[in-house]
C-alpha positions in Angstrom: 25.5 -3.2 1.3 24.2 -2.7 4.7 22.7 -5.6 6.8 19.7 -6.9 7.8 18.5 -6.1 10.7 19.1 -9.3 13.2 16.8 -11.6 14.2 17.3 -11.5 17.4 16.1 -7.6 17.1 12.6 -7.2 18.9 9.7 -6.0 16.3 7.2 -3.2 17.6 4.3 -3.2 15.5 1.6 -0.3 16.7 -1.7 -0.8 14.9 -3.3 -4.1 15.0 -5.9 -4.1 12.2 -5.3 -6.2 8.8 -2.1 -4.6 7.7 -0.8 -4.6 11.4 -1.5 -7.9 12.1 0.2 -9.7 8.5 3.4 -7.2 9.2 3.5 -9.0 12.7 3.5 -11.7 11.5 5.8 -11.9 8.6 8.1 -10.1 11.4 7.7 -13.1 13.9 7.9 -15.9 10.9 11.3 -14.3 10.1 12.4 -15.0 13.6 11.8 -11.8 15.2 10.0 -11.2 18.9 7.2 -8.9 18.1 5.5 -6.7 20.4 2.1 -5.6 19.0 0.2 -2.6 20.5 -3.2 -1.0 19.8 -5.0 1.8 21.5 -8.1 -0.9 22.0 -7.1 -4.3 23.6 -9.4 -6.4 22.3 -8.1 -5.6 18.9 -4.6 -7.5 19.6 -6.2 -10.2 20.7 -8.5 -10.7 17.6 -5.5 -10.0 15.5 -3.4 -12.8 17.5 -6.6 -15.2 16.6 -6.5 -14.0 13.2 -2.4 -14.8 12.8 -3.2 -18.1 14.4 -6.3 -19.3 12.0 -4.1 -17.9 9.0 -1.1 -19.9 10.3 -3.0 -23.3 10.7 -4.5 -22.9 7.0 -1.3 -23.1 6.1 -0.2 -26.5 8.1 -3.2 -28.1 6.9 -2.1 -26.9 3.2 1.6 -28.3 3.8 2.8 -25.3 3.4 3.7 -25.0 7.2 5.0 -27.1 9.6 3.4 -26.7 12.8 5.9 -26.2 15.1 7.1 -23.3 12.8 3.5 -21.9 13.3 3.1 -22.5 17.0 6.9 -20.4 17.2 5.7 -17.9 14.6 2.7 -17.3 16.9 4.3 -17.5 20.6 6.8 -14.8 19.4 4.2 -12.4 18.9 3.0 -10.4 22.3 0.4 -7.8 23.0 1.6 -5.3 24.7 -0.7 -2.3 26.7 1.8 0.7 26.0 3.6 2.4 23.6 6.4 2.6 26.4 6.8 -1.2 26.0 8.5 -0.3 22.9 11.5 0.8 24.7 14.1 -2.0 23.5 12.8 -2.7 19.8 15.4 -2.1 16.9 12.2 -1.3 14.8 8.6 -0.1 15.3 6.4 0.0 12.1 3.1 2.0 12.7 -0.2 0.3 10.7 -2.2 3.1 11.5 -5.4 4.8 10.4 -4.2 6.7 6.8 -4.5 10.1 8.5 -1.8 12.5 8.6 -2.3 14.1 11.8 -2.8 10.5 13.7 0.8 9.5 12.6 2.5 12.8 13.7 0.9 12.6 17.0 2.3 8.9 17.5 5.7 9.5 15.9 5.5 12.5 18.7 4.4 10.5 21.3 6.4 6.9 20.1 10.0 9.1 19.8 11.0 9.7 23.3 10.1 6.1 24.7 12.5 3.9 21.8 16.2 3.9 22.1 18.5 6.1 19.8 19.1 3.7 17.5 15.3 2.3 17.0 14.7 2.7 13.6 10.7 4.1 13.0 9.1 3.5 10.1 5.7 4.1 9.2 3.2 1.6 6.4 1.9 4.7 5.0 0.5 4.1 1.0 0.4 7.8 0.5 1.7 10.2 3.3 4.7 12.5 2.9 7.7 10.8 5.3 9.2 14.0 5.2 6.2 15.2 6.6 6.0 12.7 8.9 9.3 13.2 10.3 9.2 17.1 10.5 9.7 18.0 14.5 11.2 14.8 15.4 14.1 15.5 17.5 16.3 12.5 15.1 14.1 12.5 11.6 17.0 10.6 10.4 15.7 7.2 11.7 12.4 8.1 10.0 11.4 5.7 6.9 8.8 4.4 4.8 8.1 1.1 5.0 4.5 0.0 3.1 3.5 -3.1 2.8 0.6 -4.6 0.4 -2.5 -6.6 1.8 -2.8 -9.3 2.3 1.0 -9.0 4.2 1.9 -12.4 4.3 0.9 -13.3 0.7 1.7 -10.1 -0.9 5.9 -10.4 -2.1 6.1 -6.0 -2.5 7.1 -3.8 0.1 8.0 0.0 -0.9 11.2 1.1 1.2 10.7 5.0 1.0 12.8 7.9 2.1 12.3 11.1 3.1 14.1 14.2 2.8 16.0 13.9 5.8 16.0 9.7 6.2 19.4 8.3 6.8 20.4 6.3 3.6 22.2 3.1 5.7 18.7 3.0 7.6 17.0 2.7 4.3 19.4 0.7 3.0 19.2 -1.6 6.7 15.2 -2.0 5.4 16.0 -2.7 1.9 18.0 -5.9 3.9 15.4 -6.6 6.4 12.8 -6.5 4.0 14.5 -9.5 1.8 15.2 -11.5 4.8 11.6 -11.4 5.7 11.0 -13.0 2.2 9.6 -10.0 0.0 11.1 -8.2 -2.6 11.5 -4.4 -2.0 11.8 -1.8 -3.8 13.6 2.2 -3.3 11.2 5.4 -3.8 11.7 8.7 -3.0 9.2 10.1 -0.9 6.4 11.5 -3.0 2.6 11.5 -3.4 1.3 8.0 -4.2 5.0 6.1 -4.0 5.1 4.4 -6.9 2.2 2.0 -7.1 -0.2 4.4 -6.3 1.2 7.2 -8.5 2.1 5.4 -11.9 -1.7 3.5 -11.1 -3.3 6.8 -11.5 -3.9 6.1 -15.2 -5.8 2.5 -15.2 -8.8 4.2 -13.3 -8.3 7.9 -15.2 -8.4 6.7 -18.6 -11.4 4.4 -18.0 -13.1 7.4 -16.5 -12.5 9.9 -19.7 -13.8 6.8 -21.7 -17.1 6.7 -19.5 -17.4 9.8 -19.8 -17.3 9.9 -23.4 -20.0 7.3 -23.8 -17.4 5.4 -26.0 -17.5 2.2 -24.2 -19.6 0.2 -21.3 -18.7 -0.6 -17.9 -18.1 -4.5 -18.9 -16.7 -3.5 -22.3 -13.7 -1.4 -20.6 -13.0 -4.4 -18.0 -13.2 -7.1 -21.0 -10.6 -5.1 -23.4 -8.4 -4.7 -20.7 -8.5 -8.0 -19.2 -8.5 -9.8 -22.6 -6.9 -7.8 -24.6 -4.1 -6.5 -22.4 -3.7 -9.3 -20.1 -4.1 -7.2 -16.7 -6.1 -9.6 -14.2 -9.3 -7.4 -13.5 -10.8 -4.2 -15.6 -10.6 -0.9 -13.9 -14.5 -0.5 -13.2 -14.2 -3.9 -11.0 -11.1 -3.0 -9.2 -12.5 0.3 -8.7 -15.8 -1.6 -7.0 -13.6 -4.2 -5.3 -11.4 -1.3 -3.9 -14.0 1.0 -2.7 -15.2 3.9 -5.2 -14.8 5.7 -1.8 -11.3 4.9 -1.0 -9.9 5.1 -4.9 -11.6 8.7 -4.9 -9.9 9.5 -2.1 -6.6 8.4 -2.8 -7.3 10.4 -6.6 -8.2 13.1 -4.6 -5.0 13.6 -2.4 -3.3 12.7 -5.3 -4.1 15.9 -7.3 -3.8 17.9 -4.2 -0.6 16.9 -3.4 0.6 17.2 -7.3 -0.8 20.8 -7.6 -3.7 20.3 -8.5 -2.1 19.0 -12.1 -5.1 18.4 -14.4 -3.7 14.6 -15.6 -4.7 13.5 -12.0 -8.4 15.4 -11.2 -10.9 12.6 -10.0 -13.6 11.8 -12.6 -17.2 13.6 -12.0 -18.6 10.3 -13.3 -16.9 8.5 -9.6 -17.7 11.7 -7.4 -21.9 11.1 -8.4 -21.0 7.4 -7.6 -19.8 8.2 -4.3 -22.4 10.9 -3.6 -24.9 8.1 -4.1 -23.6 6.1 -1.4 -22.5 3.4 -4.6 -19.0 2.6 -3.0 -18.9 -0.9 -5.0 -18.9 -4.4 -3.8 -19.1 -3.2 0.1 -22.6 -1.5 -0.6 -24.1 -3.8 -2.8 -23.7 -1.5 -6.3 -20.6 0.7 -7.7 -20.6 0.3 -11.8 -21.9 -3.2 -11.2 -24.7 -4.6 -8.8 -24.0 -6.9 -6.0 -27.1 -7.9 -4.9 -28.3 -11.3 -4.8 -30.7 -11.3 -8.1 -28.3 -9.0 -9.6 -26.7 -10.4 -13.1 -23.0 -9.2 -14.0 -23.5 -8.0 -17.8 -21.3 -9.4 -20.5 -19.5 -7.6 -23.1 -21.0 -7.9 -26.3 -18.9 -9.2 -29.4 -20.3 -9.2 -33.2 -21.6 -11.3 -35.0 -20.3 -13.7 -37.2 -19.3 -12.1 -40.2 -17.9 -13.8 -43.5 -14.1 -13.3 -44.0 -13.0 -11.2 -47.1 -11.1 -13.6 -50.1 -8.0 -11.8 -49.4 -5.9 -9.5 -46.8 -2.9 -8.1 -48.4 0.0 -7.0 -45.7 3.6 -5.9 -45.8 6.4 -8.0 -45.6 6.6 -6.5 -41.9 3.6 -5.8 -40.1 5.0 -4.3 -37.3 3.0 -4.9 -33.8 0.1 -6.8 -36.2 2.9 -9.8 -37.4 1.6 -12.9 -34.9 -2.0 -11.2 -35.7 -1.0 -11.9 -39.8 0.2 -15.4 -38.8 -3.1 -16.4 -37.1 -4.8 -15.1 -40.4 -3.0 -17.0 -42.6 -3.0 -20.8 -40.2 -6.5 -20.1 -40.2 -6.3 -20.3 -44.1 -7.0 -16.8 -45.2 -5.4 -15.6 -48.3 -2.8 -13.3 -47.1 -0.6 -12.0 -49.6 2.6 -10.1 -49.0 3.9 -6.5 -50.2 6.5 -4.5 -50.0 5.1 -1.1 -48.0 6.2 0.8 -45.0 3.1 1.6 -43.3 2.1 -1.5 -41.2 -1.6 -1.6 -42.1 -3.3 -4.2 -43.7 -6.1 -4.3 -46.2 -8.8 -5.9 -45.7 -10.9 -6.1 -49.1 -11.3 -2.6 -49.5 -11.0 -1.3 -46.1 -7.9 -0.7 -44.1 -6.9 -2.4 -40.4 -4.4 -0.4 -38.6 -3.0 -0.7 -34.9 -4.5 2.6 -32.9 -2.1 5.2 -32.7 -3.6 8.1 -31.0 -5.9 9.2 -33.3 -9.2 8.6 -34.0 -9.8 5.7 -36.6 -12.4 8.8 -38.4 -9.6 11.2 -38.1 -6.9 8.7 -39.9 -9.3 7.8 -42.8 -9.5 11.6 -43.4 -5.9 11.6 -43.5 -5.3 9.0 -45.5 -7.7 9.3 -47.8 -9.6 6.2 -47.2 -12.9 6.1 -45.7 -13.4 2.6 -45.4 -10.9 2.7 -41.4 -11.0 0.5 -38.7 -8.6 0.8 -36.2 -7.2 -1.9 -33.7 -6.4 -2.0 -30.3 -3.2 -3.4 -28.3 -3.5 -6.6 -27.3 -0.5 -7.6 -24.7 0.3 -10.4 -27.2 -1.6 -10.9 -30.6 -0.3 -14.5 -31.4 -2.8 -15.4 -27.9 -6.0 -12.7 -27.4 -9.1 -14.4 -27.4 -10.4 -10.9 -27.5 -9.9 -7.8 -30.4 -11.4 -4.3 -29.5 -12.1 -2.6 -32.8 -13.1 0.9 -33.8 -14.9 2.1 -37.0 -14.6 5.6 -39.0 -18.1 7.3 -38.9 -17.7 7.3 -42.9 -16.4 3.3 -43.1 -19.2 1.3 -44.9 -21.1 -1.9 -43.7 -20.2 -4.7 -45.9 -16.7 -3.0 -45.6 -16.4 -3.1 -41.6 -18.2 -6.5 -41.8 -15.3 -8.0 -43.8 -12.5 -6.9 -41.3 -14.4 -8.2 -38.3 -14.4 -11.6 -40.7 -11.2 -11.5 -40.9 -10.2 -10.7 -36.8 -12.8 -13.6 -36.2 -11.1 -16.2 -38.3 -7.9 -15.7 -36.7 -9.8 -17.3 -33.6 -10.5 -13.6 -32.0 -14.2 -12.4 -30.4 -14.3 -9.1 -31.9 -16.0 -5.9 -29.5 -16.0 -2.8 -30.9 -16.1 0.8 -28.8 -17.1 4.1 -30.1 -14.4 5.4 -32.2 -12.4 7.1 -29.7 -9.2 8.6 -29.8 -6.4 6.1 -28.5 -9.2 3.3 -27.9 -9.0 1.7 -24.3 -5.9 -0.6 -23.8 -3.9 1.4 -26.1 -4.8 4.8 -24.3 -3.9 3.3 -20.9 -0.9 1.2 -21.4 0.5 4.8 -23.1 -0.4 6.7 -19.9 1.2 4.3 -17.9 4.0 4.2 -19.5 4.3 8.0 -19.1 3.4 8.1 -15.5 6.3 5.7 -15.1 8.8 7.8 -16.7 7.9 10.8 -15.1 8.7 8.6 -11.4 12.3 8.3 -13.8 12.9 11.7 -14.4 12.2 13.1 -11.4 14.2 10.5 -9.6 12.2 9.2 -7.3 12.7 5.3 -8.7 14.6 3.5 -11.1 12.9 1.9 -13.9 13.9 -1.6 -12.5 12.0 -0.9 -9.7 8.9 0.7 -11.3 8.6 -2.8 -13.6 8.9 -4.7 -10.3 6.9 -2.4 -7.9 3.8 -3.1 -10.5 4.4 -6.0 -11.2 4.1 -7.6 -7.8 1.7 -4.9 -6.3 -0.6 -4.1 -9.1 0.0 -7.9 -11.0 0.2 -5.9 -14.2 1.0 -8.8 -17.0 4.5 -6.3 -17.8 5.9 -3.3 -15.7 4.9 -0.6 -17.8 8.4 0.6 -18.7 9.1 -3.3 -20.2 5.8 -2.6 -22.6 7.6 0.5 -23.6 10.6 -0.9 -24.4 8.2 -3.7 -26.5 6.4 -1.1 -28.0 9.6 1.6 -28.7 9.4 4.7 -26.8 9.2 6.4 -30.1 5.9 5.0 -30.8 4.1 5.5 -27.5 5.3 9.3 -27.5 3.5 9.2 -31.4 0.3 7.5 -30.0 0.3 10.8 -26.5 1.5 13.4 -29.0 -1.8 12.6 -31.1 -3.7 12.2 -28.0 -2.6 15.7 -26.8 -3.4 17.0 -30.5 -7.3 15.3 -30.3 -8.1 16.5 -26.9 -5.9 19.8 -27.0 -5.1 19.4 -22.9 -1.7 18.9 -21.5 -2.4 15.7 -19.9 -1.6 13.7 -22.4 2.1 15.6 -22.3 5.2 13.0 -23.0 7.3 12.9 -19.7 11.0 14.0 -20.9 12.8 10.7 -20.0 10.3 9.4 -22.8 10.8 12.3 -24.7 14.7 11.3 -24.6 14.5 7.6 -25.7 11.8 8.7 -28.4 15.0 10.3 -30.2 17.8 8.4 -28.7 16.3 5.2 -29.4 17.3 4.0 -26.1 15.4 1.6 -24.2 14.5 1.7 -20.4 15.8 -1.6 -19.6 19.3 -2.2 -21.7 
């Protein structure tokens, strides 16, 4: 294992906006002098006054003692030129996200630093290979991307390049725990891993809007409630920037050739057109303004439980959702059946697999479906999204959201969609992620903990797989492939593999 680079090993930091500023300062907490260059002057100085307010928040917290603050601060110098980086055993660019703006001060950065001056750039998105290409030593040339807010934020994505020297990688890996985050290894590829195996939170939502099947607020409350992520897509998307997450779904598709799964939505292109950027404008999907209201999704009504639900022995997925039915005191009576469906008077409750909940009572023969969304952990939701078959009765849908309510759940239903909303997009998250497997560009471990700590998710999507059974999440994209007859809902072979193996991601 190689080590860490030392403390006494001077910092340069070139870029002194948000992300420049927290990596200088997680650099000079760790120990390190820090030399901290920007092509504007004044901007060091703000960001020096900015470390310092940041850094006496946390002494009056007691998080901070505050002659650890006043060192963490006197460590960090402006400096006026890149040539005052000759020395450093490390210079991180925080740089505008522009492609041709990092070549031209890798260019310009290379012949100042000493041979053995590791350069690494905070890209979220750039090729590193790219990045390196013309450098007389590419070797030295790493990825290095933090997550905003620096000092809070525990994830930093070590990435290499084509031609980046595995003990410098591995001497960042080190560095990086030293300075108190957890890293994680990528190959260098569009989007990392955050970014790329995130691509399927916004896109789903977007085919949903665009299929009228659910509201704005209806979409952020099933997948907050329901599957336990801390904010829907539609408000990340506005806290974001609808400009900036179109952009980075733009590049995206561009740099994956032009693969379908990844196109931006029509739906966030008007959005941007209109000058609707989100929270920074005033509007996105939501209004900001100050007699704007947020709307609420809507649940049903109160609806009287049916005398009886009769399950199998195992209901699969739906067990803690049985067990709430039956503390509540509903009748629940027990058979012996495979199919892990529950009957609900005379209509049938089924998890969503893929298909559509009209589709299934075709199929089955029973016109009387509702199907059921996931729900991170059904012995907890507050909340139960809930589809109907066009032909499913009244009285009949009435009873099973009598039932979902007296298990202690507000019931919302969406338009019966194929795949419903959390179930769609926990699927194509999990299949993003094993694509990043099979091509090699992480390892599972490190997808789980990469969104985990950068995205919050409530379980890395490979974890939820192994919850779920790969077997059953290739079932639920196979059908989803069959509905919408397009090849983005294709199952990524390393999922294809553990569908028939059995094996889990995580052993």
């Amino acid at each position: 294992m190689s080590d860490a680079l030392p403390a006494s090993a001077a910092v340069g930091v070139v870029g002194a906006g948000a992300m420049g500023s927290g990596i200088a300062q997680v650099a000079a907490a760790a120990g390190h002098p820090v030399r901290l260059f920007d092509a504007r002057a004044d901007s060091v100085e703000r960001a020096r006054a900015a470390i310092g307010k940041d850094l006496a928040g946390q002494v009056a917290k007691g998080r901070l003692q505050q002659e650890d603050a006043d060192a963490t601060l006197d460590r960090i110098r402006g400096v006026s030129s890149l040539a005052e980086m000759d020395g450093c055993g490390l210079v991180i660019e925080a740089i505008v996200e522009d492609r041709v703006a990092k070549r031209t001060l890798f260019a310009e950065l290379e012949p100042l630093v000493g041979e053995q001056c590791i350069i690494a750039s905070n890209t979220s998105s750039i090729s590193i290979t790219d990045l390196a290409a013309g450098l007389a030593a590419p070797g030295r040339v790493v990825g290095m991307h933090f997550f905003n807010p620096v000092p809070r934020m525990a994830l930093v994505e070590v990435i290499d390049g084509l031609r980046t020297d595995l003990d410098i990688a591995a001497t960042l890996m080190a560095t990086a725990r030293a300075w108190g985050k957890t890293p994680v290894r990528a190959r260098s590829t569009p989007g990392f891993i955050v970014n790329r195996v995130a691509r399927p939170f916004y896109g789903e939502a977007m085919r949903t809007l665009t299929e009228q099947a659910a509201a704005p607020e209806v979409l952020d409350a099933l997948i907050r409630d329901c599957g336990g992520f801390p904010m829907g897509p539609c408000t990340l998307m506005d806290f974001i920037g609808l400009d900036v997450n179109l952009a980075v779904s733009g590049s995206t598709f561009e740099a994956l050739g032009w693969d379908r799964r990844y196109a931006p939505s029509l739906i966030q292109q008007e959005l941007v057109r209109a000058g609707r950027y989100g929270r920074k404008t005033g509007g996105g999907f939501y209004g900001y303004g100050e007699h704007d209201t947020r709307p609420e999704a809507a649940s049903e009504p109160p609806c009287e439980p049916p005398r009886s639900v009769i399950a199998p022995v195992d209901a699969g997925h739906l067990e803690p959702l049985v067990g709430r039915m039956a503390a509540a005191g509903l009748n629940v009576r027990r058979v012996m059946h495979l199919e892990p469906m529950l009957h609900v008077g005379s209509a049938r409750l089924a998890l969503s697999d893929g298909r559509t909940a009209t589709q299934r009572g075709a199929q089955e023969g029973t016109p009387n479906f509702v199907t059921l969304d996931l729900a991170l952990d059904f012995a907890r939701t507050s909340r139960l999204g809930v589809a109907r078959a066009d032909q499913c009765g009244e009285s009949e849908y009435r009873e099973v959201v009598g039932a979902l309510q007296t298990a202690g759940c507000a019931v919302t239903r969406v338009d019966d969609i194929a795949g419903m909303v959390v179930m769609r997009t926990v699927a194509m998250l999990v299949n993003e992620a094993a694509d990043v497997v099979t091509q090699g560009i992480a390892t599972a471990a490190d997808i789980d903990t990469a969104m985990a700590l950068g995205t919050r998710y409530p379980v890395g999507p490979l974890a939820w797989c192994d919850r779920l059974s790969a077997a059953f999440v290739s079932h639920v994209l196979d059908n989803l492939r069959a509905h919408y007859g397009e090849d983005r809902y294709r199952v990524s072979p390393a999922l294809q593999r553990r569908r028939w193996s059995g094996a889990r991601f995580h052993e």
